[in-house]
N, C-alpha and C positions, 0 to 999 in steps of 0.2 A: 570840504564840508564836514562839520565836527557828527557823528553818529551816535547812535546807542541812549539816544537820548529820553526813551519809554523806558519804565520800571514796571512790575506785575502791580504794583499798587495803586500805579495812575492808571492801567490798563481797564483794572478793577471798577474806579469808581469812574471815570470817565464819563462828563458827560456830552450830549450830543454833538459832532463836527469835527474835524480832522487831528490828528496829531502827527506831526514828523517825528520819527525815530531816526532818522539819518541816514545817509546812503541814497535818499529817493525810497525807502522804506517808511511807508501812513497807515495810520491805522485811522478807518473812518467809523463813525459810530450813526445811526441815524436817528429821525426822533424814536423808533419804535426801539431805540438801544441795541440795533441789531449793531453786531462790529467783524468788519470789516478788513484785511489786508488788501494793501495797494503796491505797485511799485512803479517808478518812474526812473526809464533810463533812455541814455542816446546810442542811436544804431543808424550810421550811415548819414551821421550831421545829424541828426534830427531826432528832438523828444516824442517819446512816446511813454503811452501809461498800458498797464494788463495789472488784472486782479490776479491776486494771489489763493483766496480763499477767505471761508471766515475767523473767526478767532476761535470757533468749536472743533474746525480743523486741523487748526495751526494754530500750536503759542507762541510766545514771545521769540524763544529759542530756535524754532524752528523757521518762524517768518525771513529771521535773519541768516537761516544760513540756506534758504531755499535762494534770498534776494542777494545772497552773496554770491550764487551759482550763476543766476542768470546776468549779473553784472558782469561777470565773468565772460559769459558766452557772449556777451555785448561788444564788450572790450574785443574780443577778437574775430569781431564780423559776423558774428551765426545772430539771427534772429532770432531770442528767447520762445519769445510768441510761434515762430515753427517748430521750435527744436519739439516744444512741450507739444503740441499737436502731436506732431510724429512721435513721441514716447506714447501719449494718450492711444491713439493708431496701435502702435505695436502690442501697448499691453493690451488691448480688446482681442488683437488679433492671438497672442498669446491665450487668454483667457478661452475665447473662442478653443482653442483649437484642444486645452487641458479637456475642457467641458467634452469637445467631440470624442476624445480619447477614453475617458471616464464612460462614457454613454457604452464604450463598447466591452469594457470591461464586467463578468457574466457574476451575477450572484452567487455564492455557492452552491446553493443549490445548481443552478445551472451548468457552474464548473464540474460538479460531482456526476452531473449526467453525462457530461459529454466525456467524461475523462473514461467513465465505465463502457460508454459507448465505441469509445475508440479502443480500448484493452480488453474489451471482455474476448474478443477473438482468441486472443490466445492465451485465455485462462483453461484451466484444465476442465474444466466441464460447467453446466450452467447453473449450478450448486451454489460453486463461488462467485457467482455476480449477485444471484441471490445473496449472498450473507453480507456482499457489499452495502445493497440496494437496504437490505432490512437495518443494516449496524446501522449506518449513516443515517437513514431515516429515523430509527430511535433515538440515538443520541444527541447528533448535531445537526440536524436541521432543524428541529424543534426551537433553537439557541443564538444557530448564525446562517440557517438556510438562506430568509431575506436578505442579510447583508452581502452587499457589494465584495468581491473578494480582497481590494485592496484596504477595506477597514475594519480587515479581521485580526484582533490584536492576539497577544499572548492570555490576555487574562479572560478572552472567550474562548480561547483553548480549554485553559486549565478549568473556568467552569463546565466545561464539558465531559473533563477525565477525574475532575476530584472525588464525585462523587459514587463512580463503579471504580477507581482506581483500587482501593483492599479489597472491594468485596466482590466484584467481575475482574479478577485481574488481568486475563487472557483476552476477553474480550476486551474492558480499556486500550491495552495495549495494540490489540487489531482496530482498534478506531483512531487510535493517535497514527499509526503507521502509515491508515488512510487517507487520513485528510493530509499530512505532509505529501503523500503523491500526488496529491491531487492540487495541492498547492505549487510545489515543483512544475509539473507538466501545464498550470496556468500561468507560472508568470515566465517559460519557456514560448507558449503560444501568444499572449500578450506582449511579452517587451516592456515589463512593468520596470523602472529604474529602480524602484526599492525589491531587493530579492531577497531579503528576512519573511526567511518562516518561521511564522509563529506555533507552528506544528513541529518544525527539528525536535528531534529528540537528544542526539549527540551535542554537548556542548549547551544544550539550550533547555530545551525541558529534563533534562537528566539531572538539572540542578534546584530544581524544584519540587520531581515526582520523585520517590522512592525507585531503585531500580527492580524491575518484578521479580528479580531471580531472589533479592533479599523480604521479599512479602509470599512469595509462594513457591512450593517442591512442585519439578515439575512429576507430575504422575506417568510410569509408563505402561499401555497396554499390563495388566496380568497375563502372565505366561506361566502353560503349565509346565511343571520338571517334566523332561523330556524321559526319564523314568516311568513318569505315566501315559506317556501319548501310544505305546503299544497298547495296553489293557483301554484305551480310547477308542481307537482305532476300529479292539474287535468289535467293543459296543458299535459303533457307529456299524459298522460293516452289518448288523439285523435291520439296520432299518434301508427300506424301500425305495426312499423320497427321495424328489431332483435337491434336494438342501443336503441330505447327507452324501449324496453323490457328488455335491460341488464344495463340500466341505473337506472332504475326502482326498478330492482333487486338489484345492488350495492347501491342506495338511504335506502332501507329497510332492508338488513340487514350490512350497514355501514362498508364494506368491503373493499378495496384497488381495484382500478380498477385491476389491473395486476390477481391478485386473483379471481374475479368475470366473467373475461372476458375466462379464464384457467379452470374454471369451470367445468368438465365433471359430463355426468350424471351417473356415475359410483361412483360418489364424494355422489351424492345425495340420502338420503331415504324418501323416502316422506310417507309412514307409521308412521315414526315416527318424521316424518317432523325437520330433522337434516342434514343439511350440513357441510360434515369432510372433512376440506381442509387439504390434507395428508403435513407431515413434508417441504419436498425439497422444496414448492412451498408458503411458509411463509417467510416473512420478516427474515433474521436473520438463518433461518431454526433451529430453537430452539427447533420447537414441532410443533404437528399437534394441529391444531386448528378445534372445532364443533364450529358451528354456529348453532343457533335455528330457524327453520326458520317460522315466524310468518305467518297466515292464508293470509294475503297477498302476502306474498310470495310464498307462494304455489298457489295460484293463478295466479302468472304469471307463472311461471312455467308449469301449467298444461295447459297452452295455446299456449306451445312453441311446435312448429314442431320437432319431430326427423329425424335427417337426416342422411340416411342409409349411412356408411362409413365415418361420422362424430361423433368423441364421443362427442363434445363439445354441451354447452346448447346454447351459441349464436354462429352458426358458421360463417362465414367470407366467402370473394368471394374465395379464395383460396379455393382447394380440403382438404378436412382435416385440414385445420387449424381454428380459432376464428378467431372473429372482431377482425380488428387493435386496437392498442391501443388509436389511434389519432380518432378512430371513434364515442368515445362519446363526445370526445371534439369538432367536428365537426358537431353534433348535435345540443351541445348549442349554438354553434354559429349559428349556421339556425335558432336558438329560441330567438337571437340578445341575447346569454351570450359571455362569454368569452371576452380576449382580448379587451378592447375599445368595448364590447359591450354595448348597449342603456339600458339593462336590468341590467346592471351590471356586474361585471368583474369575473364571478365567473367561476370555474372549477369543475370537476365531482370531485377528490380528496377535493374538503372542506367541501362534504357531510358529512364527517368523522368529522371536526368542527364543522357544524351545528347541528350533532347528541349529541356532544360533552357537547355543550351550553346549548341544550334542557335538557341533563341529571343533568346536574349540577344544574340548574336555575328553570327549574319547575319541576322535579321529587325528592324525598327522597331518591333515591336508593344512596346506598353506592358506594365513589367515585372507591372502588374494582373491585366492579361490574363491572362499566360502562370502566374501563381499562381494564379489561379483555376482553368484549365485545368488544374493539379496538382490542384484541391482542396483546396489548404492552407490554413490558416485564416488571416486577417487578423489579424498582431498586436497593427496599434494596436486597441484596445477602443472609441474613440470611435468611428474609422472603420467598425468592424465592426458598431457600434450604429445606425450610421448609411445603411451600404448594405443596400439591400435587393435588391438585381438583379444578375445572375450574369453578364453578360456576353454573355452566349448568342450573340448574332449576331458579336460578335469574334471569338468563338472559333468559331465555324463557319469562318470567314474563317482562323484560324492555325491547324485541326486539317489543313483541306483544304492549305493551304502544306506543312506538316510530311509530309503523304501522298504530295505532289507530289515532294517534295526525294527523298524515303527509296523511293518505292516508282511510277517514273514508267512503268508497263509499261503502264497504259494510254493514252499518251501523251493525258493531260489537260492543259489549258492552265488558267492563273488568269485571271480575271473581273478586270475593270478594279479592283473593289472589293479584289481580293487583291492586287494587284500592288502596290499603294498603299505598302503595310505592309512590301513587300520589299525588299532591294538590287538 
């Protein structure tokens, strides 16, 4: 049977009742000029006919090569008429089942809740879920909160960081940081098949955004020359307050305000004159850290008032809780430090570099030590795998030096073992 016998031109002008194209391949046209695919083929001895669709479905090209499939399927015993059902069948069921999957896939917004919900446990305090809860709320939810998470592209990203990218750089960068976890950790709980984050920054947004280190220095704490932190020291030592007595306390043994201020006396033994700031309330919460606490210390200490239903060493106006945090910093600005102050621009956190300087510059003590005595963690990984012991009697030996240098009013002397380590 010769085919192919329709052109797009006769298709076109066509008017009303059948046309063979060949193969059992018709095109039917009616009065109302609707048109029509047909096919006619034999399955099992015997003719039969099934539509194909209309011509707004299918053209010319297309009619012929859907009627070349099912001839096909004729030829070798399958009934076109079921095979197509059952594909019909599966794609619904197909469809179906994308649709149920999509349905359970969570907004960003939503993702962003649950993802804080489930990590904020062991974030270091409830500070930083706030700064989550606030960033993300500023920035991008405003953007792509409503959208679905799998149709959050790149270019809703980049409107979201282009615009605080130079001029919030810090913060930018804590928002892009975020929403990549939070992307990660959904399409880990989802099973999403596309696993492009449009949030990467490696490889992906780094080729787009400037990197921040080349838009902004980073700033570190002001620290005073550890030259001046005696003539500091005696000032502070006139004043009264639990701020200068907890300032005093974090000065001497070179601890992180947050730490020093969290203090309980349940932390502390003064027998054996060692403070063990327990695991959760360390930088990092890597390990609990002792602190040694040198004969100065114990001295302010032994002058602090205990205040019944407060466990803390400095505590604060609040019932049961510490000084603010803002309250040593508020001190040195009554002592004209900080900010634009006359004295210098220094903050309670650069005690930690002024102690820093002093150990490096005029002491012999091993730079081990004196990081340890920070608290800082051991870079190398091998090394860090491999120590197990904190130093402890070194650093009893460089906390009581550094007490001596910065704070000599009790006129103590070092022990043969302290001199060692000195100039």
């Amino acid at each position: 049977m010769p085919i192919y016998k329709l052109s797009e031109r006769k298709i076109k002008h066509a008017a009303p009742g059948t046309y063979a194209d060949g193969g059992g391949l018709t095109l039917r046209v009616s009065k109302n000029h609707q048109k029509r695919w047909s096919l006619r083929f034999t399955y099992d001895g015997k003719q039969h006919e099934m539509g194909l669709g209309s011509l707004r479905d299918l053209n010319l090209e297309q009619a012929r090569a859907i009627s070349g499939k099912y001839r096909a399927m004729a030829k070798e015993g399958i009934d076109p008429r079921i095979a197509r059902a059952q594909a019909r069948e599966k794609n619904r069921q197909t469809s179906k089942n994308i649709k149920k999957h999509l349905a359970t896939i969570p907004t960003f917004t939503s993702a962003a809740a649950r993802h804080i919900r489930t990590y904020r446990c062991g974030w270091d305090n409830h500070k930083h879920a706030k700064q989550w809860i606030r960033t993300l709320k500023t920035y991008a939810c405003p953007l792509i909160g409503h959208k679905p998470i799998h149709m959050i592209t790149t270019q809703d990203i980049i409107a979201i960081l282009k615009p605080i990218w130079l001029s919030k750089t810090e913060t930018a960068k804590r928002v892009q940081a975020r929403i990549e976890n939070i992307f990660d950790s959904c399409h880990s709980a989802h099973e999403l098949h596309d696993h492009h984050n449009p949030a990467r920054w490696r490889h992906h947004l780094d080729n787009v955004l400037p990197r921040p280190t080349k838009i902004k220095t980073v700033k570190h704490h002001p620290a005073m020359p550890y030259t001046q932190v005696p003539m500091f020291m005696a000032e502070l030592a006139t004043k009264r307050s639990t701020s200068a007595c907890a300032l005093q306390f974090l000065i001497l043994t070179a601890t992180r305000t947050s730490e020093a201020l969290h203090a309980t006396w349940d932390e502390i033994d003064l027998d054996q004159e060692t403070w063990t700031i327990p695991q959760e309330r360390m930088k990092g919460q890597l390990r609990e850290h002792r602190v040694p606490l040198s004969r100065q210390a114990i001295t302010v200490l032994r002058a602090l008032p205990r205040i019944k239903g407060n466990p803390y060493l400095f505590p604060g106006a609040r019932k049961g809780r510490p000084l603010s945090t803002m309250a040593l910093l508020q001190l040195m600005r009554k002592m004209r430090y900080g900010t634009k102050g006359e004295k210098g621009h220094y903050v309670p956190h650069g005690f930690r570099s002024s102690f820093r300087d002093w150990a490096g510059e005029v002491t012999h003590y091993p730079s081990d030590v004196v990081e340890m005595a920070l608290a800082h963690t051991i870079k190398n990984k091998v090394e860090a795998a491999y120590r197990r012991g904190d130093l402890f009697e070194k650093r009893r030996h460089l906390m009581q030096a550094w007490a001596n240098e910065i704070d000599p009013r009790l006129e103590l002397t070092l022990d043969p073992t302290e001199r060692k380590y000195n100039k």
